[in-house]
N, C-alpha and C positions, 0 to 999 in steps of 0.2 A: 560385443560392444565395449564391454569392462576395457577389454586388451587393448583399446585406442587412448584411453583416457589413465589407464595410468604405468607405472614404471615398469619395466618387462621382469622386475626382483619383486613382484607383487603375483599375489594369486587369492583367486576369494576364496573364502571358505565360507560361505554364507550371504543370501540376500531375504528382505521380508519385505512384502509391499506395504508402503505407509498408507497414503493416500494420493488422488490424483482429483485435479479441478476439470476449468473448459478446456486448456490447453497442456496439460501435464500432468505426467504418471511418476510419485516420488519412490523411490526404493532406498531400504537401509543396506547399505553392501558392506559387510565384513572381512578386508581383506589383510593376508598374512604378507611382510616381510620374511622373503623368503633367505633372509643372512642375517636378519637379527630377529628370527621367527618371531615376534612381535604382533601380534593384531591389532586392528586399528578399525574402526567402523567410521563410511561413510556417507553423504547423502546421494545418489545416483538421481537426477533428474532430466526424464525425458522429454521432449517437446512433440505435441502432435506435427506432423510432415506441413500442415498447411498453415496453423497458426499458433505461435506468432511469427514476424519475418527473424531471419536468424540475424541480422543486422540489431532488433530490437534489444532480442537475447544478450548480445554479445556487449552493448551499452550496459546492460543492467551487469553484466559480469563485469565491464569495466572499471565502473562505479564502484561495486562489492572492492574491486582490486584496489582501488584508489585510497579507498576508507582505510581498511584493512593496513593498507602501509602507511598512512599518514596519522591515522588515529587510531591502533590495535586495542586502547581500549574502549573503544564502540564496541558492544557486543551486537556483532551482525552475522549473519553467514555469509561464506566468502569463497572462490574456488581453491583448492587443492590441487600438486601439483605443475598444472597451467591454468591460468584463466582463460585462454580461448576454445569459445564452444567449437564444440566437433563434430562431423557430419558422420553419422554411422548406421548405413543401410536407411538413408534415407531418413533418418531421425536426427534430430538436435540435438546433443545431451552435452552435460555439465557434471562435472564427481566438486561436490560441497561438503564442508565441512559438517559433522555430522555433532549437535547440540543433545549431549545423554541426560536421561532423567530428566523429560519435560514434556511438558502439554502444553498445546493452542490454549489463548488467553479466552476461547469461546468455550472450550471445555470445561478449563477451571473455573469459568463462571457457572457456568449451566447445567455442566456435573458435578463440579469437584464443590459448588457451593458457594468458592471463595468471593468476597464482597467484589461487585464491580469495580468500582472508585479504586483498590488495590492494583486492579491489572491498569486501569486507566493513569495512576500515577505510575507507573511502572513505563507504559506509552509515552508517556507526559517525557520522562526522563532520558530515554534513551533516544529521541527524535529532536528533543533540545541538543543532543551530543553531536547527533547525525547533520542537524544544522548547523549546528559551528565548527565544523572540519572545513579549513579553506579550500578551494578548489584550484588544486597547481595546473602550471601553464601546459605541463610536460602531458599531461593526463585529457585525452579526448572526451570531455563531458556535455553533449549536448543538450541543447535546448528543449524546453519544454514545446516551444515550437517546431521541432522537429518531429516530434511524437512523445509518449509517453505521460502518466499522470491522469491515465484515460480519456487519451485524446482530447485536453484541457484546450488546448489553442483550434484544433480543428473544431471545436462547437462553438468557439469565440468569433473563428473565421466563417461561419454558416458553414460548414460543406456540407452537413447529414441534413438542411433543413428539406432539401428535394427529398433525400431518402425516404425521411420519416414523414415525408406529404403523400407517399405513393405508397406508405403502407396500409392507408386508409382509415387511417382514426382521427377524424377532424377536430376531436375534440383533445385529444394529446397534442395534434401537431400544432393547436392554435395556443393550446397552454407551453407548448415548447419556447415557440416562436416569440411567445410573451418572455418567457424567462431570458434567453438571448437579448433583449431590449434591457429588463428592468436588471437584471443581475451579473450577468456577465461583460456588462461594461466596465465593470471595476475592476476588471484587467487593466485594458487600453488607459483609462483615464487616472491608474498610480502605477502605471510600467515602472518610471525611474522613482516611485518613493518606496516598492514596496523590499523590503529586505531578499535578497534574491542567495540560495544555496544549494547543498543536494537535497531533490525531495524524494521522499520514499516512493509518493505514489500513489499507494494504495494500505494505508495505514489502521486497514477494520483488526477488530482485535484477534481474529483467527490468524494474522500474521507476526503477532508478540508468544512467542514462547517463555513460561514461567515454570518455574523450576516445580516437579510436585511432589512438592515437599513442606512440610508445617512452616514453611518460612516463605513459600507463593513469590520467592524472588524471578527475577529478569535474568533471563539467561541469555535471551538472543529475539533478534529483529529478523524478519528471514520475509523471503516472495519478493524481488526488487524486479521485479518483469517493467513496471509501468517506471521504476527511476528516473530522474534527468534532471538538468538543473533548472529552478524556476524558483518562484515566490513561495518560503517556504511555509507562508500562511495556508497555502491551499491541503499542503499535510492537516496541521490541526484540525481544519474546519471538514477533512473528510473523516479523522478521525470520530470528533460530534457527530458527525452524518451516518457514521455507521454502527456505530458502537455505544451513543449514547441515549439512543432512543428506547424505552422499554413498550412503547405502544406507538403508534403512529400518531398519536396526537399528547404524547407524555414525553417528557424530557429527565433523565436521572442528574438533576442539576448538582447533586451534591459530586457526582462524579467526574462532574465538566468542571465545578470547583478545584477538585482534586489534581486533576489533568493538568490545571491551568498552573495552581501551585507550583508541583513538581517542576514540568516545564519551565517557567520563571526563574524558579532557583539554579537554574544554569544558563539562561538566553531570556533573558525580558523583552516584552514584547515590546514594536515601536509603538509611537501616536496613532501611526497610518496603519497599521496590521490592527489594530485596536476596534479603532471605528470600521477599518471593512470585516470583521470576522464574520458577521452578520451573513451581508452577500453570500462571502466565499461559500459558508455554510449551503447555501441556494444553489452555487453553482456547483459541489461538490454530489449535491444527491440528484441534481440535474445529468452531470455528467453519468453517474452509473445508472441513475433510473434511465435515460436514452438508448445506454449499450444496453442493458437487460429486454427494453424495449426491440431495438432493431433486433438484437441475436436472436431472440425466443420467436416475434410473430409470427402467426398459423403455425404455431409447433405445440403439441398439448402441455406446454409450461408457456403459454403467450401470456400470461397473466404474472410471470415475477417482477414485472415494471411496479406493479402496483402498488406495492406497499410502501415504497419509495415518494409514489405519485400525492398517496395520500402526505405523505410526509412533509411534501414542500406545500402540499395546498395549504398543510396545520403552519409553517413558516409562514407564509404569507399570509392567512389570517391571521395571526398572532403577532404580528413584526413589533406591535411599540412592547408587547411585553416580554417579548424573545429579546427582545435590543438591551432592555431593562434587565435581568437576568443575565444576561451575557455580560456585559459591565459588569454587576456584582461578583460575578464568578474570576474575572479576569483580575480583581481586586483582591478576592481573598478574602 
């Protein structure tokens, strides 16, 4: 597989398995320049055969590519190289650049200790960067309505609401079908006011890499599977959705303070992104509580929707003082 993806003056001399999610198995591959015997460590990531579509993939590689020459200092990962994914024995794979001396920003909180609020301005900054990179003509960057952002516009479009009626939870599918009504209209009705760029996607903190080391700096933004261009409100408000919650009914506000800061100090937010952060928020744990929902039922992990579920039900109980709190935070 190695031998498709990089120069025929290359040979590994070592790989270690990182870690692998729903759809991919990450490997560190060490391989030798074989004329300026050199070593070099890389990321190897493989794609399961059936998902995601290799179309997906090769978008999010685009994007990485796009960033990468327009704004090198984005710290992101990026392909090596070539940026076109490659078919090899029926697998997907990509050789990425490989980020030394770092740990997932879910580690460093949870193991390493270090304060939330630090990895979250850390998020805050690098995603302010990643939204003000223009998007050239020459560069194939599609729509969030084309896919990606966790299927953002197909739950806006209804497609899953048969799905998830025929999974047989009447009581999900009718809290679904509400959120579609009350929160995901704030698509359609600020399409042209809402500031439109790259968006990551999928922005939870296990995909911010921080340096570990006494200084818990940003080294790199990495996972662009779900990328594409859209609203790039719906980043922040997935990032709140996944990374700010410390119980399902508690919010680490001082950390969404944080976020909001950092963030600001390089891309302020509009009027219109302001007043809808709220929603987005709705729709952004909507969007992954549904997919955890659909993937898992009747499977003995049918129940990871829930924590999420709980999550929006405490948003919509809560809204005038979530709304309250969000303001402040967005202030500083």
């Amino acid at each position: 597989m190695l031998n498709a993806l990089v120069p025929f003056e290359h040979s590994l001399v070592s790989y270690t398995y990182l870690f692998g999610g729903l759809s991919t198995t990450t490997i560190k591959v060490t391989i030798e320049d074989a004329n300026l015997k050199i070593e070099n460590s890389f990321i190897l990531k493989i794609f399961f055969p059936n998902d995601p579509g290799i179309h997906v993939i090769q978008n999010a590689m685009n994007i990485c590519h796009m960033v990468h020459q327009q704004a090198p200092e984005v710290p992101i990962t990026c392909p090596v190289f070539s940026e076109h994914v490659r078919i090899v024995n029926g697998f997907k794979c990509i050789l990425m650049n490989y980020i030394s001396d770092s740990i997932a920003g879910d580690v460093a909180v949870e193991e390493k200790g270090i304060p939330r609020k630090i990895v979250l301005g850390a998020m805050g900054k690098v995603l302010a960067q990643l939204h003000s990179v223009k998007i050239h003509a020459e560069y194939e960057i599609p729509s969030y309505k084309s896919g990606g952002a966790v299927d953002l516009f197909q739950h806006e479009r209804g497609d899953f609401v048969e799905k998830i009626r025929k999974l047989g939870n009447a009581e999900f599918s009718k809290f679904y079908e509400q959120e579609l009504i009350e929160s995901f209209s704030i698509l359609s009705s600020n399409e042209h006011s809402l500031p439109q760029g790259i968006l990551h996607g999928d922005p939870f903190i296990d995909n911010i890499m921080i340096s570990d080391t006494p200084t818990s700096e940003l080294t790199g933004l990495v996972d662009f599977e779900d990328a594409c261009r859209g609203p790039v409100i719906f980043d922040l408000a997935s990032t709140i959705a996944g990374s700010c919650f410390l119980t399902d009914s508690e919010i680490d506000w001082e950390s969404v303070s944080v976020f909001f800061t950092e963030y600001q100090s390089i891309r302020p937010l509009t009027p219109t992104e302001t007043s809808s952060i709220y929603l987005f928020i709705r729709v952004a744990i909507m969007c992954n509580c549904a997919f955890r929902f659909m993937m898992y039922c009747g499977k003995p992990t049918s129940e990871a929707y829930r924590d999420l579920y709980l999550k929006l039900k405490y948003m919509r109980s809560e809204e005038d003082d979530i709304r309250h709190k969000l303001a402040s935070a967005i202030v500083g």
